[in-house]
C-alpha positions in Angstrom: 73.9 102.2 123.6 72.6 105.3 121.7 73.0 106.1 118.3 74.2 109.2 117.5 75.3 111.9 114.5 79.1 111.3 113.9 79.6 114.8 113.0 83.3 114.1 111.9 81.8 111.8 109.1 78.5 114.0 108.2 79.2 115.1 104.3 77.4 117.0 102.3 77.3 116.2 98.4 79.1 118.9 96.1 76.6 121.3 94.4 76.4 120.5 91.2 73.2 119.5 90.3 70.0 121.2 91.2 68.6 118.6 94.0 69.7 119.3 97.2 71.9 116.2 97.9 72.9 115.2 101.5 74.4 112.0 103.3 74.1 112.2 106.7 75.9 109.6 109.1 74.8 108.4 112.7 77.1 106.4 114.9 77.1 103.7 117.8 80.2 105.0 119.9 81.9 102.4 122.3 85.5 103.7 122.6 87.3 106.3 121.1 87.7 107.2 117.8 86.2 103.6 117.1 82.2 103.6 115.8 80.3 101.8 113.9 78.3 103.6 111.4 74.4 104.2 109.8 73.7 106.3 106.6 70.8 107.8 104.9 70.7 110.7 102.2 67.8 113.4 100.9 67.8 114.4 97.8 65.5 117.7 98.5 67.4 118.8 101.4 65.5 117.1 104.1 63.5 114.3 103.0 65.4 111.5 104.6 65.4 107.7 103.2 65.6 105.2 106.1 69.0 104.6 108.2 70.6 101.6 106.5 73.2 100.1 108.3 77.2 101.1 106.8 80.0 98.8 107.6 82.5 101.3 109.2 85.6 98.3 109.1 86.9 95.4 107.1 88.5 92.9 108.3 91.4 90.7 107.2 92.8 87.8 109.4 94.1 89.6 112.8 93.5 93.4 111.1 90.7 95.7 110.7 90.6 98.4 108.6 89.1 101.9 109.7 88.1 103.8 106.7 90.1 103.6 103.3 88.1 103.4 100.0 84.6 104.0 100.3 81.8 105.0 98.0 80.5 107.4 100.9 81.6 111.2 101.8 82.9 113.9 99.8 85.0 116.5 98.4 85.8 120.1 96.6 84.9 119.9 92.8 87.5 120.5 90.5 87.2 122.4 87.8 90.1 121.8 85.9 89.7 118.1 86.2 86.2 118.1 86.2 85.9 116.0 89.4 85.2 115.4 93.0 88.2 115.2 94.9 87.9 113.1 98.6 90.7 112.9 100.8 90.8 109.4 102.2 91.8 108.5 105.6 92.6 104.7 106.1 93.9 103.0 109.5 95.5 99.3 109.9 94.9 97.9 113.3 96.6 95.0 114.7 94.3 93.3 116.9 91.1 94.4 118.4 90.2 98.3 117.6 89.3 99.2 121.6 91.9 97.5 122.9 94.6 99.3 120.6 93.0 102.6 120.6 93.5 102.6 124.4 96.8 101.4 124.3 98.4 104.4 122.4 98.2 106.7 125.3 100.0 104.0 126.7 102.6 104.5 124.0 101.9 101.3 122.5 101.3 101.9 119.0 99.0 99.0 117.0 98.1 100.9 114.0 99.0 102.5 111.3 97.8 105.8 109.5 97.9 106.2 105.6 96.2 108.9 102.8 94.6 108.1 99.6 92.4 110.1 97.6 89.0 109.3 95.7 87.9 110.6 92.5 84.5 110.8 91.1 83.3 111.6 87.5 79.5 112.0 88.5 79.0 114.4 91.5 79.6 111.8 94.1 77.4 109.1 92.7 80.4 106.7 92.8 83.8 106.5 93.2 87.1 105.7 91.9 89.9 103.7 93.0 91.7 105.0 96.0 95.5 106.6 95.4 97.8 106.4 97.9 99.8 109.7 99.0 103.4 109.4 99.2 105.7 111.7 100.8 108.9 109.1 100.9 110.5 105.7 99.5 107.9 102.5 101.1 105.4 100.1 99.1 101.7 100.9 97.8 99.2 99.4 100.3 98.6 95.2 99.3 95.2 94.5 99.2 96.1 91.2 99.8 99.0 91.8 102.9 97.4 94.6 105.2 100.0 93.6 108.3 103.0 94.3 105.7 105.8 95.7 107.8 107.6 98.0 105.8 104.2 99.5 104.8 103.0 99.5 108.3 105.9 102.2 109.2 106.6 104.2 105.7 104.4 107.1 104.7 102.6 107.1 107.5 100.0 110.5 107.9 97.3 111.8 109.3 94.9 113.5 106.4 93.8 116.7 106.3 91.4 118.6 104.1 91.2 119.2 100.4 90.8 122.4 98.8 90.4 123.6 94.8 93.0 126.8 94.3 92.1 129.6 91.6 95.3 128.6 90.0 93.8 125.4 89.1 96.0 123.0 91.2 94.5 120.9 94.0 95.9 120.5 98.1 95.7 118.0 100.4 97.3 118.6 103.9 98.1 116.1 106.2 100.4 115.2 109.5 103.7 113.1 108.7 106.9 112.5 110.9 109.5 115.5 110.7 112.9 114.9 112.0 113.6 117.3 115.2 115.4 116.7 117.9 117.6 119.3 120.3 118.7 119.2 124.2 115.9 121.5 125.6 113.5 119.0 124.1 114.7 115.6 124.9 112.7 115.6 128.0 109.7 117.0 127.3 106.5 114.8 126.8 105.9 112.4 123.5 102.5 111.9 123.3 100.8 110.5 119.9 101.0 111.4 116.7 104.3 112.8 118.0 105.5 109.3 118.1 105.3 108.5 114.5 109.1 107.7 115.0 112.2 108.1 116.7 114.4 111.6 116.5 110.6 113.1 114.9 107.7 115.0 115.4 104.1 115.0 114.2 104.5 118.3 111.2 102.1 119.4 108.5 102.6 118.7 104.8 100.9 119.4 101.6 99.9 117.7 98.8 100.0 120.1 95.7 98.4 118.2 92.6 98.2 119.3 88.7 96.0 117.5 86.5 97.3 115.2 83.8 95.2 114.8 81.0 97.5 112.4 79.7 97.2 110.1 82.4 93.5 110.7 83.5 94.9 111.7 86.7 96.8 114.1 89.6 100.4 114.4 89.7 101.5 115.1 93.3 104.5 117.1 94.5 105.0 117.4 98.4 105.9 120.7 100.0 108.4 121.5 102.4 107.6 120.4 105.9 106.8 122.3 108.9 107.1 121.2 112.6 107.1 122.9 116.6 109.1 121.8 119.4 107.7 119.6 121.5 107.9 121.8 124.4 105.6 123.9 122.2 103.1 120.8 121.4 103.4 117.9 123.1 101.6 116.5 120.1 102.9 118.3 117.2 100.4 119.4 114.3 97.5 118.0 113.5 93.7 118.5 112.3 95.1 121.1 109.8 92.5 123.5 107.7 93.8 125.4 104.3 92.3 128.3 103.2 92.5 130.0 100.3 92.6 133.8 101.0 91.7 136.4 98.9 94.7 138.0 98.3 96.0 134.1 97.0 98.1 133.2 99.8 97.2 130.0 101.7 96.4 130.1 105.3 96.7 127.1 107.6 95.2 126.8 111.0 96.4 123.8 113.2 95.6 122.2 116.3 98.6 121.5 118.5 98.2 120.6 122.5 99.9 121.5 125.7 99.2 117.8 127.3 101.5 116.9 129.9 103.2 120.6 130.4 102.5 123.3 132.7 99.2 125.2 131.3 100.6 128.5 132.4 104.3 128.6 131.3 103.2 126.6 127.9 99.8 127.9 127.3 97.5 125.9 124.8 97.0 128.2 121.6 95.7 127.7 117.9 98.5 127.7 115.5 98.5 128.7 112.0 101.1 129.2 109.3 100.9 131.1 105.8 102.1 130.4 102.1 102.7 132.5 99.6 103.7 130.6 96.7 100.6 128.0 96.6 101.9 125.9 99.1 105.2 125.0 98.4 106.9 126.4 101.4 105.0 127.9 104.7 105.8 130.6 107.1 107.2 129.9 110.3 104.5 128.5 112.7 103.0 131.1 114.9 99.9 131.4 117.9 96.9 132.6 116.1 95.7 136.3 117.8 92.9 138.7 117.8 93.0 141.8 115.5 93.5 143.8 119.0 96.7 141.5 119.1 95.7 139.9 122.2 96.8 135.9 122.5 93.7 133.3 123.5 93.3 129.9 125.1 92.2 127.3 122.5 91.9 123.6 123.5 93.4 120.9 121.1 90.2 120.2 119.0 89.3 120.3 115.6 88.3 123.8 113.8 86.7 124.7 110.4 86.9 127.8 108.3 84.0 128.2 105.7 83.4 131.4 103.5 79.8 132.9 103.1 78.5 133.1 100.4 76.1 135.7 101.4 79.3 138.2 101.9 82.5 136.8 101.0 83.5 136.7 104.2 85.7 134.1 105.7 84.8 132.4 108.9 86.2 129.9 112.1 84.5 128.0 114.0 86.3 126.1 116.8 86.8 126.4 120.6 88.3 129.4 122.8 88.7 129.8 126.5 88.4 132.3 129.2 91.2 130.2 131.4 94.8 128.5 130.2 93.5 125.0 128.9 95.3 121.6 129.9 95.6 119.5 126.3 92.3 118.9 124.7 90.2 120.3 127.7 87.9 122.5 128.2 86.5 122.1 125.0 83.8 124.7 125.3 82.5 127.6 124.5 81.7 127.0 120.8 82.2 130.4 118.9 82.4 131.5 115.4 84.5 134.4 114.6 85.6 136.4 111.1 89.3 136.3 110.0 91.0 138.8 109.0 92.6 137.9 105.9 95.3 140.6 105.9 96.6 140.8 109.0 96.1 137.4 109.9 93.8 137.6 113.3 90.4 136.8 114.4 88.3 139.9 114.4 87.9 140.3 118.3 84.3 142.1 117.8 82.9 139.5 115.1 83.4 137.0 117.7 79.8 134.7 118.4 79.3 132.5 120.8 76.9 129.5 119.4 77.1 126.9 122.3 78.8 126.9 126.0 78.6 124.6 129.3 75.5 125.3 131.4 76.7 124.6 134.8 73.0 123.6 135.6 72.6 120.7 133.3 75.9 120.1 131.9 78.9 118.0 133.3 82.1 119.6 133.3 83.5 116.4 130.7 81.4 118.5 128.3 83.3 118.6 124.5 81.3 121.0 122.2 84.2 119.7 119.6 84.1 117.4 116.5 81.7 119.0 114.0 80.8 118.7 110.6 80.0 122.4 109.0 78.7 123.8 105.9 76.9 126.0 104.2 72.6 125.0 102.9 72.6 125.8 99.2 69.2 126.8 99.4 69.4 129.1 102.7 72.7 130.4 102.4 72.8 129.7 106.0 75.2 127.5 107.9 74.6 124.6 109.4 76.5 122.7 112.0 76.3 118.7 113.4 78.0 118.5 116.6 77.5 116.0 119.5 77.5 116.8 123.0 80.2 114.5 124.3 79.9 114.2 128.0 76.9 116.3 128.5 76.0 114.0 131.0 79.6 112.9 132.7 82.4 111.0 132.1 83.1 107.3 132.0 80.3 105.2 130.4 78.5 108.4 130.3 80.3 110.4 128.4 79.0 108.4 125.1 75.2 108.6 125.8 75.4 112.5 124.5 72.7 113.6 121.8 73.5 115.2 118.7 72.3 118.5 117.9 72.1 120.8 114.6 73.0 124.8 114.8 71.7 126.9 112.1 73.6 130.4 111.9 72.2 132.9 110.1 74.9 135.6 109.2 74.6 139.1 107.5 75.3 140.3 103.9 77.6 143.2 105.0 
């Protein structure tokens, strides 16, 4: 088995400091969304220390535990509070990881999903304990008791990103159960996270967080939910992305998924919703367009926004396709393309294509999906980790993919 860049899990250190700090991650991939992990770091922004081998799971009796507190990865710095803030993905599993990562699509759920968050005092150096996000009534995680049933199925989520807002407060976003049920949906397709739980769907949520001084920590209030029919994702929302725009509102871009529906009469799109009151409440959920107002294909894949620093701009990456796409495929071309802050669209003419499918060379499981972005202090340009899932077919193939690094280089105006 190869090794290979993780580009989910590639972080950069917060620039703070003068040194150039990174922390890359490879992976060994057997199944998915199940690796085992490598690290190094460069404190001059490319001088690497060896790979030294980075226990991706604990394990507890008949459970193993996929992320939760680590004293790896990252997050925005925080002014106010004067710290790092990471979100914190943790998953339970029952069992042995491949077995019950396959068994979901089977609708046989083994796991569980929870949010934390990480603080650190000293640019990334080390971290605090990890907080658990809490959106209803259930237990705090027992470090002694991971299999505990009523924490197995309370507060379950699927985290999201963390960004700093100019009002000082702090957002974390993540994917939770959202009660929604009517007759025109009852038989369409439940296919996970959309399962979470009976008479729900898989919705976004924020995290809005103030800092306490009195209690050397964030106070969290949760906003009000927002969900789709199934018959308008199969999947619900998840892999969401806040922005900050500069006119102050909040913009949220989501990936959703037609899986299991007709790709014509329920086209895959990328979804976003907007705040205007720092995240509190959020717009009605709505197909992302070009500025021309023409709809587009999008896979259900992760995307990134990142703003330039060379013009202020505000950028996404992610996937968009010529023909209607079936769930998370094709997955390919790769573009990058400017938002348009005010009317809320993708500037048609912006739009750059950075990698596609070569017919030639590549097989058509090709995923040019599941990147890690952002932007060389030194350069100004950005820099992308991305591996070429399936570049040379499916099956056991599919994981023997390289990893490759784009460099864009954008303009000041």
């Amino acid at each position: 088995m190869l090794l290979h860049l993780n580009q989910e899990r590639a972080k950069l250190k917060h620039e703070l400091c003068r040194q150039v700090e990174k922390e890359e991650i490879r992976a060994i991939i057997k199944s998915s969304d199940w690796v085992k992990n490598q690290k190094r770091n460069s404190n001059d922004n490319g001088a690497w220390s060896d790979w030294k081998t980075d226990e991706n799971s604990k394990v507890q009796g008949e459970y193993t535990m996929s992320g939760g507190e680590r004293e790896d990865g990252t997050g925005p710095y925080d002014p106010v509070s004067k710290r790092l803030v990471k979100p914190v993905f943790q998953r339970i599993i029952k069992g042995k990881p491949e077995v019950a990562m396959a068994e979901i699509w089977k609708g046989i759920r083994l796991f569980c999903d929870h949010g934390f968050y990480q603080l650190s005092e000293d640019d990334g150096l080390s971290w605090g304990k990890a907080y658990m996000l809490k959106y209803e009534d259930g237990p705090d995680f027992d470090t002694n008791n991971w299999g505990e049933e009523t924490f197995f199925r309370t507060n379950e989520m699927y985290i999201g990103n963390a960004v700093v807002l100019q009002n000082g407060n702090v957002i974390i976003t993540a994917t939770i159960p959202v009660p929604f049920m009517d007759e025109e949906d009852k038989n369409m397709p439940s296919i996970f996270p959309n399962n979470y739980r009976e008479g729900c769907v898989a919705g976004a949520i924020c995290f809005i967080g103030q800092w306490n001084e009195s209690i050397n920590n964030y106070k969290w209030k949760p906003s009000s939910p927002i969900s789709v029919p199934r018959r308008i994702s199969t999947r619900g929302l998840n892999e969401l992305h806040i922005s900050e725009l500069k006119n102050g509102k909040l913009l949220m871009i989501i990936r959703g998924s037609n899986a299991g529906l007709d790709s014509v009469k329920h086209p895959g799109r990328r979804w976003y919703s907007v705040s205007e009151d720092g995240g509190s409440n959020w717009s009605e959920v709505k197909d992302m367009r070009f500025d021309t107002g023409e709809s587009f294909y999008s896979p259900a894949a992760i995307s990134s926004t990142i703003r330039s620093s060379i013009n202020g701009k505000l950028y996404w990456i992610g996937n968009i396709s010529k023909d209607p796409v079936d769930g998370n495929s094709p997955r390919y071309p790769l573009l990058i393309v400017e938002v348009d802050e005010e009317k809320i669209s993708f500037k048609k003419q912006t739009s750059v294509i950075i990698d596609d499918r070569d017919p030639k060379n590549d097989s058509e499981f090709l995923q040019l999906s599941n990147f890690s972005i952002f932007e060389n202090r030194e350069t100004k340009e950005i820099e992308i980790y991305l591996l070429r899932l399936g570049e040379n077919g499916g099956g056991a193939d599919i994981w023997t993919a390289g990893a490759y690094k784009y460099t864009l280089s954008l303009n000041s105006v």
